[in-house]
N, CA, C and O atoms as CSV, one atom per row, in Angstrom:
chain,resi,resn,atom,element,x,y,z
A,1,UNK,N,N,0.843,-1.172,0.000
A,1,UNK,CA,C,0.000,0.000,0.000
A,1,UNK,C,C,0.892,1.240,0.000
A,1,UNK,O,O,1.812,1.332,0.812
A,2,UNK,N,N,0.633,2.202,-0.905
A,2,UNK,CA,C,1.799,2.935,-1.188
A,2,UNK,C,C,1.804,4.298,0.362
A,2,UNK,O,O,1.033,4.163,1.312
A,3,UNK,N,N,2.376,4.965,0.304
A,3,UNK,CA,C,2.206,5.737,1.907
A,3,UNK,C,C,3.223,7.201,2.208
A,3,UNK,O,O,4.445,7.206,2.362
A,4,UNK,N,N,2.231,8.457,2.232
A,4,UNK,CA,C,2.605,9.603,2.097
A,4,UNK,C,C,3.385,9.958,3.270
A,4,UNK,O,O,2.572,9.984,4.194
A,5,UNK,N,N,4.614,10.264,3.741
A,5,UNK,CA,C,5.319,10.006,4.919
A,5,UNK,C,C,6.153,11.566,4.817
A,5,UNK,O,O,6.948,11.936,3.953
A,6,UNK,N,N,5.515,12.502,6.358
A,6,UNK,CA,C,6.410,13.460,6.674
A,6,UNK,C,C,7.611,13.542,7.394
A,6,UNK,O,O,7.553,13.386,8.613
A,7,UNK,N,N,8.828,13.789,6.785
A,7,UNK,CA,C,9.816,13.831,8.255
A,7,UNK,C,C,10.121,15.582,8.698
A,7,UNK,O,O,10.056,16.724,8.243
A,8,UNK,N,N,10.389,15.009,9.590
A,8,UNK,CA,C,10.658,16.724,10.397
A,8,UNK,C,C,11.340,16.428,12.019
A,8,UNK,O,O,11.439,15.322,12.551
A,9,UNK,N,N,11.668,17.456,12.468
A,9,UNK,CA,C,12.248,17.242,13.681
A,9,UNK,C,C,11.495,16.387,14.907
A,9,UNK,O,O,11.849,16.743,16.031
A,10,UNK,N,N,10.731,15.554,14.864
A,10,UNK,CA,C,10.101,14.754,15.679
A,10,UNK,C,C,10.015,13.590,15.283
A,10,UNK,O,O,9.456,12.674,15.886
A,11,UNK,N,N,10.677,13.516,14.016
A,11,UNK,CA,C,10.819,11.791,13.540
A,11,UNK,C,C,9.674,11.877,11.823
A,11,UNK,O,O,9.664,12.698,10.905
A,12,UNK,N,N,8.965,10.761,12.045
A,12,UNK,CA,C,8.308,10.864,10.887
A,12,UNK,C,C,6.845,10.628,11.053
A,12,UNK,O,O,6.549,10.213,12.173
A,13,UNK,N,N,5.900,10.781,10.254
A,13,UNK,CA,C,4.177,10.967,10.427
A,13,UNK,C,C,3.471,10.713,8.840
A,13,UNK,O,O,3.596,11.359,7.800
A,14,UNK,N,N,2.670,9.453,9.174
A,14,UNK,CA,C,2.222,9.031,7.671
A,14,UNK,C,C,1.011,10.021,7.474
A,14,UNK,O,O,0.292,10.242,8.449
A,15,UNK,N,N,0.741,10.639,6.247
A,15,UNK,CA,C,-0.015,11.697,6.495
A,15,UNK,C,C,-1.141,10.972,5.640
A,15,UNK,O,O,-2.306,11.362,5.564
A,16,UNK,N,N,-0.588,9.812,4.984
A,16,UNK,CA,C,-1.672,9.058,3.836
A,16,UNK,C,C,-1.364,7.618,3.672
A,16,UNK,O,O,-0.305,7.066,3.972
A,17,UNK,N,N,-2.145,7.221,3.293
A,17,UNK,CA,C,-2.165,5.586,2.598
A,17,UNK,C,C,-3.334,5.451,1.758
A,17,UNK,O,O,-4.452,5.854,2.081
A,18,UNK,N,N,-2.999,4.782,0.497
A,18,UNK,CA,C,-4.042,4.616,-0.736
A,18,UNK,C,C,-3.684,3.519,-1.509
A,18,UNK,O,O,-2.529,3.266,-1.851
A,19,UNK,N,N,-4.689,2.852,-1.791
A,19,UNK,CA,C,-4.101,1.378,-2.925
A,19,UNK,C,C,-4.955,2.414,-4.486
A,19,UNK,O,O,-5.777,3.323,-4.602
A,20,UNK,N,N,-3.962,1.395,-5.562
A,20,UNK,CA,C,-4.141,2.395,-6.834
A,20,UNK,C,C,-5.938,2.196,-7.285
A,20,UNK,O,O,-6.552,2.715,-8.217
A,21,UNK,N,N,-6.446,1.185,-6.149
A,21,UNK,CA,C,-8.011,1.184,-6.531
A,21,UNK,C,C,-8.489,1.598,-6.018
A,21,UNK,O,O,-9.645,1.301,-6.319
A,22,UNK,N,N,-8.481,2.643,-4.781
A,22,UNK,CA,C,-9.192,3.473,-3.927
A,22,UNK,C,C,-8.954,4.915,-4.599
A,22,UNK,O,O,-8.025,5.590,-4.154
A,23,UNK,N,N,-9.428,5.222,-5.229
A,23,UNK,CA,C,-9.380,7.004,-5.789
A,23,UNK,C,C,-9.729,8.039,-5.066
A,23,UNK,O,O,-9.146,9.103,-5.274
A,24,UNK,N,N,-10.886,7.948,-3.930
A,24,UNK,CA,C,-11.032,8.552,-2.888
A,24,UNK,C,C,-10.331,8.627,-1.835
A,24,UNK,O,O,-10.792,9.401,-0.996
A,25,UNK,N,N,-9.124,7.967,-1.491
A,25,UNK,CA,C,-8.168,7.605,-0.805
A,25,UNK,C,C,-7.099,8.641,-1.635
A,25,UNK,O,O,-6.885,9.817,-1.344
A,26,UNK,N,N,-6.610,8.021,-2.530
A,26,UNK,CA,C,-5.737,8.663,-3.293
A,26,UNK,C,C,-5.915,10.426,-3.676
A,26,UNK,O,O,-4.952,11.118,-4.002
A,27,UNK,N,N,-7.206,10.901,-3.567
A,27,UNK,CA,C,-7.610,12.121,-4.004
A,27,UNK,C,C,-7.392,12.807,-2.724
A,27,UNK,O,O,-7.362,14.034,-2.822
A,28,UNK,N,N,-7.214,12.259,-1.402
A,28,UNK,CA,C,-7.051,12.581,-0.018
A,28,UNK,C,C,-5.485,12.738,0.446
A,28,UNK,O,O,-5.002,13.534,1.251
A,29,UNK,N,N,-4.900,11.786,-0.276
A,29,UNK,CA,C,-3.533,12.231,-0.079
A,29,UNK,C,C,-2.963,13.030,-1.223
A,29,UNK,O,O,-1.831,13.501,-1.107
A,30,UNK,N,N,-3.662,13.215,-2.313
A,30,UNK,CA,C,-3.325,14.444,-3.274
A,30,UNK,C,C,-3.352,15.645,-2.725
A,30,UNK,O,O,-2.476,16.460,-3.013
A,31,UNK,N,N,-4.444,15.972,-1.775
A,31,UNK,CA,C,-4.375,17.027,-0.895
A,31,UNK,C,C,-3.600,17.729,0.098
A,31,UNK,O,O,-3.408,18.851,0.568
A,32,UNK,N,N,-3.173,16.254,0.206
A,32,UNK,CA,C,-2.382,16.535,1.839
A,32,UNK,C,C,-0.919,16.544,1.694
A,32,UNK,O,O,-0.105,16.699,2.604
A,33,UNK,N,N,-0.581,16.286,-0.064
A,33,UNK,CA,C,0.553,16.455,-0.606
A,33,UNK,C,C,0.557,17.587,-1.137
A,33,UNK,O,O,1.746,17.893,-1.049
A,34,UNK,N,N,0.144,18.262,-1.534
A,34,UNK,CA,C,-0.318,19.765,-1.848
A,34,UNK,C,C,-0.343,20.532,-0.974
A,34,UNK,O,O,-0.082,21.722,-1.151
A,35,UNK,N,N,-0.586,20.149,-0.105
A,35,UNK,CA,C,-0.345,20.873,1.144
A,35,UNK,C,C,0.970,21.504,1.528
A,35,UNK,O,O,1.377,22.664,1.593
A,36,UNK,N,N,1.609,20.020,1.814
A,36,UNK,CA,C,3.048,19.917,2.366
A,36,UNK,C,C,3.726,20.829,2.036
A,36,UNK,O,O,4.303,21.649,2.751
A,37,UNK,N,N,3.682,20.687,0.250
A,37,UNK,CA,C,4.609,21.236,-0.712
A,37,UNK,C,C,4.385,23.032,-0.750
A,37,UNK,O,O,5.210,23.941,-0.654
A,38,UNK,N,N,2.811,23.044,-0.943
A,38,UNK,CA,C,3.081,24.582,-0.055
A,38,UNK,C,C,3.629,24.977,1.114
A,38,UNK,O,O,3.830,26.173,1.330
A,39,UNK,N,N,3.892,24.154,1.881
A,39,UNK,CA,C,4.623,24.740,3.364
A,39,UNK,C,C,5.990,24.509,3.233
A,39,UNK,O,O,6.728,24.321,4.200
A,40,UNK,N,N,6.455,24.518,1.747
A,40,UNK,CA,C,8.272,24.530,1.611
A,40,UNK,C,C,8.353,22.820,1.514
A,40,UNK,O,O,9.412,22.476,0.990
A,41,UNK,N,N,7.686,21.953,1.806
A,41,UNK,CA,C,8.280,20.678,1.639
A,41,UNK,C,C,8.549,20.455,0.479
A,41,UNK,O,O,7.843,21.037,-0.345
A,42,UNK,N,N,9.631,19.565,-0.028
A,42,UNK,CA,C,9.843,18.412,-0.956
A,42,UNK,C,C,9.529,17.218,-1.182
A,42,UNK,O,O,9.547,16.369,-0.291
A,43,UNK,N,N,9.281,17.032,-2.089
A,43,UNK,CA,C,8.198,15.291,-2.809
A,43,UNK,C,C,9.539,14.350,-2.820
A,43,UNK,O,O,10.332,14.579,-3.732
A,44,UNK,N,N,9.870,13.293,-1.871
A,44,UNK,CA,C,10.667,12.301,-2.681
A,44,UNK,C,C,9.964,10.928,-3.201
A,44,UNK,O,O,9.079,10.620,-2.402
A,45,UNK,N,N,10.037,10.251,-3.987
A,45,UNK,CA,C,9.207,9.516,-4.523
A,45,UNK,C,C,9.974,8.210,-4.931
A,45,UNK,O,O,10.507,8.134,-6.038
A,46,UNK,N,N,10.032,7.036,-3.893
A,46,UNK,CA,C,10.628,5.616,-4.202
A,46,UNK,C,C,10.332,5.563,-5.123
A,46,UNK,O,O,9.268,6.057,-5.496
A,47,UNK,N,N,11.624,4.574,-6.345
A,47,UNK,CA,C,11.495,4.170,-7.590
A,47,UNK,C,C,11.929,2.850,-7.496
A,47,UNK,O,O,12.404,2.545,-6.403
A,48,UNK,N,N,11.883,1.819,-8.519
A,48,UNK,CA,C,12.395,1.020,-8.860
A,48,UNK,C,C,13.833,1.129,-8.114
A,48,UNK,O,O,14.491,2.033,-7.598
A,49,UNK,N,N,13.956,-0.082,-8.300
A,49,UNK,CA,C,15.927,-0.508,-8.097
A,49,UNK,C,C,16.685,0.064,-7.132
A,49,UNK,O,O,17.912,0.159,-7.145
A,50,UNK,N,N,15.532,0.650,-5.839
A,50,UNK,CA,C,16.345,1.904,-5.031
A,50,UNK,C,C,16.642,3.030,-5.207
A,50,UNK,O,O,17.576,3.642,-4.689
A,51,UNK,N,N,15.498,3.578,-6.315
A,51,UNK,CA,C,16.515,4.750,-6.965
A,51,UNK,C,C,14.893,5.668,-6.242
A,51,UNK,O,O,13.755,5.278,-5.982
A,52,UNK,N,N,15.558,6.915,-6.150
A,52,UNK,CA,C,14.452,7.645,-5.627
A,52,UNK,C,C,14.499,9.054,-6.465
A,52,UNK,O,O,15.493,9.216,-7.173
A,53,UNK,N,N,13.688,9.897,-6.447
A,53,UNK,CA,C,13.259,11.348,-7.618
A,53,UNK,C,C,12.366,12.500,-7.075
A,53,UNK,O,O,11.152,12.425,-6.883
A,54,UNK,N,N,12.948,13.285,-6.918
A,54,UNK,CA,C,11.973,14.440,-6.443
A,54,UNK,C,C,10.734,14.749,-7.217
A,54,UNK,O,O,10.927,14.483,-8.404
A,55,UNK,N,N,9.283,15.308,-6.943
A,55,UNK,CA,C,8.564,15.105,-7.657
A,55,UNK,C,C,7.401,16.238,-7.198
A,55,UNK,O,O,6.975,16.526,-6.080
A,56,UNK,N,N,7.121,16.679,-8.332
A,56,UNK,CA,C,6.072,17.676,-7.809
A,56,UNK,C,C,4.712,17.721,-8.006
A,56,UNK,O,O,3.999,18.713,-7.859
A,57,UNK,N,N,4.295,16.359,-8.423
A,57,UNK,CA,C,3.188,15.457,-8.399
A,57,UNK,C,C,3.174,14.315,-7.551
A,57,UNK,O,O,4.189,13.661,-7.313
A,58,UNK,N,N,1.894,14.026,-7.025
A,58,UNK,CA,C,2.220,12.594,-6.310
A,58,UNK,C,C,1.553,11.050,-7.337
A,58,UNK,O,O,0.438,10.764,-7.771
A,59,UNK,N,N,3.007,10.318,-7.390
A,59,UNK,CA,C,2.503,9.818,-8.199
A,59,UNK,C,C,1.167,8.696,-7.578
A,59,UNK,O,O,0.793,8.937,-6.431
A,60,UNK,N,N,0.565,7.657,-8.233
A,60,UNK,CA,C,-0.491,6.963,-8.080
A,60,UNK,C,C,0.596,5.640,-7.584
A,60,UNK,O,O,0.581,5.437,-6.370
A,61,UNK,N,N,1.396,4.862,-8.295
A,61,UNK,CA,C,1.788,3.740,-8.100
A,61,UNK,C,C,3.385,3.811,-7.468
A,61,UNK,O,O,4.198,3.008,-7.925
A,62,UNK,N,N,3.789,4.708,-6.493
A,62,UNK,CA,C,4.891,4.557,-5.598
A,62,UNK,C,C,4.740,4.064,-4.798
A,62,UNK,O,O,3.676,4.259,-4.209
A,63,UNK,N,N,5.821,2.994,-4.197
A,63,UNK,CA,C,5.573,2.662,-3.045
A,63,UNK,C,C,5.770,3.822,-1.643
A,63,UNK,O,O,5.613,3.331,-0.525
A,64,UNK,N,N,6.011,4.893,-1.713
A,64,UNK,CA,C,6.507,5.536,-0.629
A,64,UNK,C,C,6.991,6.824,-1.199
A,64,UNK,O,O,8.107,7.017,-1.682
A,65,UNK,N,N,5.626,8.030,-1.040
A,65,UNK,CA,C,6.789,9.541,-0.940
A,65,UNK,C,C,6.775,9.996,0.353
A,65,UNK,O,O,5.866,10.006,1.182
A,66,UNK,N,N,8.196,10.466,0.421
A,66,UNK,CA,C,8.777,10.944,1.526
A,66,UNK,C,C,8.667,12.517,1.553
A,66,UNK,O,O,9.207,13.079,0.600
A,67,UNK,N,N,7.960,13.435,2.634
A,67,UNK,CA,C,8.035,14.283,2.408
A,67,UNK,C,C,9.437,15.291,3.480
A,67,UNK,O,O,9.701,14.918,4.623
A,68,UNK,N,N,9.930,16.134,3.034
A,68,UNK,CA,C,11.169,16.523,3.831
A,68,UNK,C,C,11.406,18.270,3.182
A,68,UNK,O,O,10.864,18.728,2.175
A,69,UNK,N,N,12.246,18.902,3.993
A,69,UNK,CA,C,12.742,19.881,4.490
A,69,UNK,C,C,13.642,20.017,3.504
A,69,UNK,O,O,14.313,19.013,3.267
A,70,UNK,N,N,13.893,21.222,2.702
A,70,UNK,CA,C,15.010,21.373,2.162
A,70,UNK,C,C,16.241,21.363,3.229
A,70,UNK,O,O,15.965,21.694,4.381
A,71,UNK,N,N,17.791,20.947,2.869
A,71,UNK,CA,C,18.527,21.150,3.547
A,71,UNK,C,C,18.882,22.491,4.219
A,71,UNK,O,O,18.940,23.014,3.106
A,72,UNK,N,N,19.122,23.343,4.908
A,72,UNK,CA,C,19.450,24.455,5.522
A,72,UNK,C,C,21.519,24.246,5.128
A,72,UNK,O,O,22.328,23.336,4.946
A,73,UNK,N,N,21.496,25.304,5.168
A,73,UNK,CA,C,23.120,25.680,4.632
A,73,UNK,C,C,23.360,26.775,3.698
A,73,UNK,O,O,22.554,27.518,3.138
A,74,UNK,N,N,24.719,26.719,3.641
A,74,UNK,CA,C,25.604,28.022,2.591
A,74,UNK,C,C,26.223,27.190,1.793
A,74,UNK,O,O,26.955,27.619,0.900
């Protein structure tokens, strides 16, 4: 079940879960990914083979976006 996951300074918080046959599910964490991303977050989005991709859509069939903090620095 794929699963919308915030990290931040308190660890991490699933903000969603949706299978690709629940659309009302999925239309709920479209929201709440839209959200995020307005409050400065970043989309990371498990891929195949370990490979992961920033993303500014959420896709339907990931197993896992990670949502996170740009790094802070110079």
């Amino acid at each position: 079940m794929p699963r919308l996951i915030r990290l931040d300074q308190t660890g991490h918080t699933t903000l969603a879960e949706w299978s690709v046959d629940d659309r009302a599910a999925f239309d709920g964490a479209v929201v709440a990914f839209r959200e995020e991303l307005d409050r400065g977050y970043f989309g990371i989005a498990s891929l195949s083979a370990g490979r992961a991709e920033q993303v500014t859509e959420l896709p339907l069939d990931a197993p896992m976006v990670i949502l996170r903090r740009p790094i802070a620095g110079g």
